[in-house]
C-alpha positions in Angstrom: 48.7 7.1 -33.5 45.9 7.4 -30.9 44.1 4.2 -29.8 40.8 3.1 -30.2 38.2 4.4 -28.2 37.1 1.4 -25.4 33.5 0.7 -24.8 33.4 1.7 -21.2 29.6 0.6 -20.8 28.6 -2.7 -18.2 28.6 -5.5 -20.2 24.7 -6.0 -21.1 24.2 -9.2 -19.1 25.9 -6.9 -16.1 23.4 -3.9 -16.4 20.4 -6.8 -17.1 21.1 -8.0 -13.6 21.1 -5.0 -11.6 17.8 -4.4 -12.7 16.8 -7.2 -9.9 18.5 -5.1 -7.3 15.5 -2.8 -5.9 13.1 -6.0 -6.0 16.1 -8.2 -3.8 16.6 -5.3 -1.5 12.9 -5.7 -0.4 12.8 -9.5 -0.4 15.6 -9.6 2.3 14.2 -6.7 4.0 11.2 -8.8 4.2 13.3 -11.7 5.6 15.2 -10.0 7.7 12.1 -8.7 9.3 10.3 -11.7 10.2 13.6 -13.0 11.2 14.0 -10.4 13.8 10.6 -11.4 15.2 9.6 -7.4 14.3 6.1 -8.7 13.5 5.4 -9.5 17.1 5.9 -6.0 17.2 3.5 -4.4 14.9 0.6 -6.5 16.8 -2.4 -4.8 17.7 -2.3 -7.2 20.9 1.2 -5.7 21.6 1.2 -2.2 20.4 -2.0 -2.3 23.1 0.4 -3.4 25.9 2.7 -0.4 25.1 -0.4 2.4 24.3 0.1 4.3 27.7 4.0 4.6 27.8 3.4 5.7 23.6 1.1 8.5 23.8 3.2 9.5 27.0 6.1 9.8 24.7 4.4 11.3 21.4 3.0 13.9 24.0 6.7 14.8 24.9 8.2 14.5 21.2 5.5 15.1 18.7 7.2 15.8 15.7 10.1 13.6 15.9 7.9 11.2 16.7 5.7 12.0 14.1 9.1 11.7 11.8 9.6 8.4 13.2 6.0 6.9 12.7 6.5 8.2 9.1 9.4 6.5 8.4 8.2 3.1 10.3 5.1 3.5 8.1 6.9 3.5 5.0 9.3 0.8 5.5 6.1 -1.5 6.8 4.6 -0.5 3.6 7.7 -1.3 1.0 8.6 -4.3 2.9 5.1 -5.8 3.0 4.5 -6.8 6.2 1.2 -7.0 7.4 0.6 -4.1 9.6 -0.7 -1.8 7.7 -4.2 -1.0 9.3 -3.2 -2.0 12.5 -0.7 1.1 12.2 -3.4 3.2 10.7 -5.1 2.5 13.9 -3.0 3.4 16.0 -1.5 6.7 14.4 -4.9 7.7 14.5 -4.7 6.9 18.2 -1.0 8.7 19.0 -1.7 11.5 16.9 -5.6 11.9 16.2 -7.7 11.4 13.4 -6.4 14.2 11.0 -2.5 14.3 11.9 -2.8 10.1 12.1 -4.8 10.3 8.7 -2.2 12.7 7.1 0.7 10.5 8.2 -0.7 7.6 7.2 -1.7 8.5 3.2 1.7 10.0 2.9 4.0 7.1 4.3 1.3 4.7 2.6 1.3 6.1 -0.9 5.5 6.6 -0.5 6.1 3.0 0.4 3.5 1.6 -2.0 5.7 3.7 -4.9 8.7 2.2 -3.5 7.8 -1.0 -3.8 6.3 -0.7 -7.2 9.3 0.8 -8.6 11.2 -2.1 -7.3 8.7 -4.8 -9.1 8.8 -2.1 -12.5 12.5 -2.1 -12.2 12.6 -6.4 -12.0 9.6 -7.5 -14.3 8.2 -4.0 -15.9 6.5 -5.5 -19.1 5.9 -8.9 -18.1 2.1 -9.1 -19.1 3.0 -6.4 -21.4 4.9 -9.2 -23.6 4.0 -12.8 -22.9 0.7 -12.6 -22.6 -2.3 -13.4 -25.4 -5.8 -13.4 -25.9 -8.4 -12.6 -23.0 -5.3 -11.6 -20.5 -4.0 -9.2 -23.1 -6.9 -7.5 -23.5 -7.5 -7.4 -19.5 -3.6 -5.7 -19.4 -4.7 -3.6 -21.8 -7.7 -2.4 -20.7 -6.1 -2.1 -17.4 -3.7 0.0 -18.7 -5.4 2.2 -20.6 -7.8 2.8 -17.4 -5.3 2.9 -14.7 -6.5 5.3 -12.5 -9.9 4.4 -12.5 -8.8 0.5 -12.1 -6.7 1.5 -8.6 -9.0 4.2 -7.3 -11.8 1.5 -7.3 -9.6 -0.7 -6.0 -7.8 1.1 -3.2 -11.5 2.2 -1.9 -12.8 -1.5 -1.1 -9.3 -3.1 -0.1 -10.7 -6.9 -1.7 -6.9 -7.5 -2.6 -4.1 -7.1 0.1 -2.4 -3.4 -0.3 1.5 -5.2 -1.3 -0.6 -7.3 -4.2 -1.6 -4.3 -5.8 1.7 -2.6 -5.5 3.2 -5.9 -7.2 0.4 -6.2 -9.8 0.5 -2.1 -10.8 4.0 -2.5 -11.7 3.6 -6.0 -13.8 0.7 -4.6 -15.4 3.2 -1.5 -16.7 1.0 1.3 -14.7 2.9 5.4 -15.3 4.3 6.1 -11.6 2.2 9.1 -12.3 -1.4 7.4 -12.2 -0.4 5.4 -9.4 0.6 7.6 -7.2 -2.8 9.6 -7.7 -4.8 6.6 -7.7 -3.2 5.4 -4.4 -3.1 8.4 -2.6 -6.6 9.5 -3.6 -8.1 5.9 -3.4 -6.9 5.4 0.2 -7.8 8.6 1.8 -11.5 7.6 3.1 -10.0 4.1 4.2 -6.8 5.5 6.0 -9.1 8.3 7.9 -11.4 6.1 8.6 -9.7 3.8 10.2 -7.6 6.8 11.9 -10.8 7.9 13.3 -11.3 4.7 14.9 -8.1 4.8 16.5 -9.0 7.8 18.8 -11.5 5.4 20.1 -9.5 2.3 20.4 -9.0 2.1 24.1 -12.4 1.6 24.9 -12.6 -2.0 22.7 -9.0 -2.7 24.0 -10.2 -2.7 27.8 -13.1 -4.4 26.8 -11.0 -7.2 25.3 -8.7 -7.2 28.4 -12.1 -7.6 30.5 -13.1 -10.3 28.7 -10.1 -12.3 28.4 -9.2 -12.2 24.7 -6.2 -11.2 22.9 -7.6 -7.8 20.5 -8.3 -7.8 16.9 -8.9 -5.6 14.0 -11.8 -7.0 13.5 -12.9 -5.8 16.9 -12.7 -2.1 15.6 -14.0 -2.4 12.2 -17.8 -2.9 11.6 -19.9 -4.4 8.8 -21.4 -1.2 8.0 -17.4 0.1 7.4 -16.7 -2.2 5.0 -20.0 -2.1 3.3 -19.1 1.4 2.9 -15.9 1.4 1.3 -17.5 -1.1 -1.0 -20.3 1.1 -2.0 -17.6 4.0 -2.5 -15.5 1.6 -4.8 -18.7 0.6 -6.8 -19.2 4.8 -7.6 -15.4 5.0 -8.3 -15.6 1.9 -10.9 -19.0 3.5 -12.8 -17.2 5.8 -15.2 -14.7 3.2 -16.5 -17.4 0.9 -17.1 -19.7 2.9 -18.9 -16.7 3.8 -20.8 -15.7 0.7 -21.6 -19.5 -0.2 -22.6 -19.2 2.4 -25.0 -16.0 2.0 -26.6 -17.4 -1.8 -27.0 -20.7 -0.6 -28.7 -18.8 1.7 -30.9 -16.8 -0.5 -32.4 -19.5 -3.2 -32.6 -21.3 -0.7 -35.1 
């Protein structure tokens, strides 16, 4: 007589728990990080120290370094620590505007996905199920207008970059749409801030003349950020008049 077949699936609490994995993988890479001191390396003060011997060696090794900047790019990105423009910055200054730019959206958009399939995998469906009321509606409407939600958003960077990685995922956002929306939604930001990388030597002597440690702030103008504003405004049109509408018809 044979025996009875054994369930040979994880006990459900088991596979409930490994969920968590992705999303504790990126807090301790997080920790690990800062506990390494590797943001006194992604400094715009101290990747300025380091500009000459840098471009001397991109010049020698282009594409693995190119390989390598991806990579770094994409890790900063997934991990969340705050270096994202001044890396934008300064690929734009290693590799010019266009390579720099290129690098850039595809390491940004990769480690953005990263970390919002680790938040999805942890809490997908959070809102989704707990919330009632106004916020239900928002989620809703949020996630029936994805795209046009994150492109707005990713063109006038209001809300730090990891926020709205975190906040896609909770909001239960297809990978599909966010991938486009980031992509797509970054591409003026990341080349514009490329571009200003070719120049960035001339406001980090001037900083070194004057005394001061270097900012960001030093590179980007008003009239920058007024634009990307204006850009996310024309992005954000379509949703609202759609929204207007949808409102109205139902209201008659």
């Amino acid at each position: 007589m044979s025996e009875p077949l054994r369930d040979t699936q994880p006990p459900r609490t088991q596979r409930s728990l490994w969920r968590f994995a992705p999303a504790v993988l990126i807090v301790a890479g997080l920790v690990s990080g800062y506990a390494l001191g590797l943001q006194d390396y992604l400094s715009l003060d101290y990747l300025a120290g380091q500009r000459t011997a840098l471009r001397a060696y991109v010049e020698a090794h282009v594409l693995w370094s190119a390989a390598l900047f991806l990579v770094v790019y994409i890790l900063a990105v997934a991990f969340s620590f705050p270096a994202a423009s001044i890396l934008t910055v300064f690929g734009g200054f290693l590799f010019g505007w266009l390579l720099g730019g290129a690098l850039v959206a595809a390491g940004a958009t990769i480690g953005a996905s990263l970390l919002f399939l680790a938040t999805r995998s942890a809490f997908g469906g959070f809102l989704h199920h707990r919330v009632k009321g106004v916020m239900k509606t928002l989620a809703d409407g949020f996630r029936e207008n994805a795209f046009g939600y994150l492109f707005a958003i990713r063109l006038a960077p209001v809300f730090p970059f990891f926020v709205v990685n975190i906040a896609a995922a909770l909001f239960d956002i297809s990978l599909g749409r966010f991938v486009a929306a980031t992509f797509l939604g970054i591409l003026p930001g990341t080349f514009a801030y490329a571009y200003l990388g070719q120049g960035v030597d001339s406001v980090l002597l001037a900083s070194q003349a004057s005394g001061h440690e270097a900012q960001l702030s030093d590179l980007v103008t008003p009239e920058i950020t007024l634009a990307f504003f204006v850009l996310a405004a024309f992005a954000v049109l379509p949703t609202l008049v759609k929204l207007i509408r949808k409102r109205r018809t139902a209201q008659g």
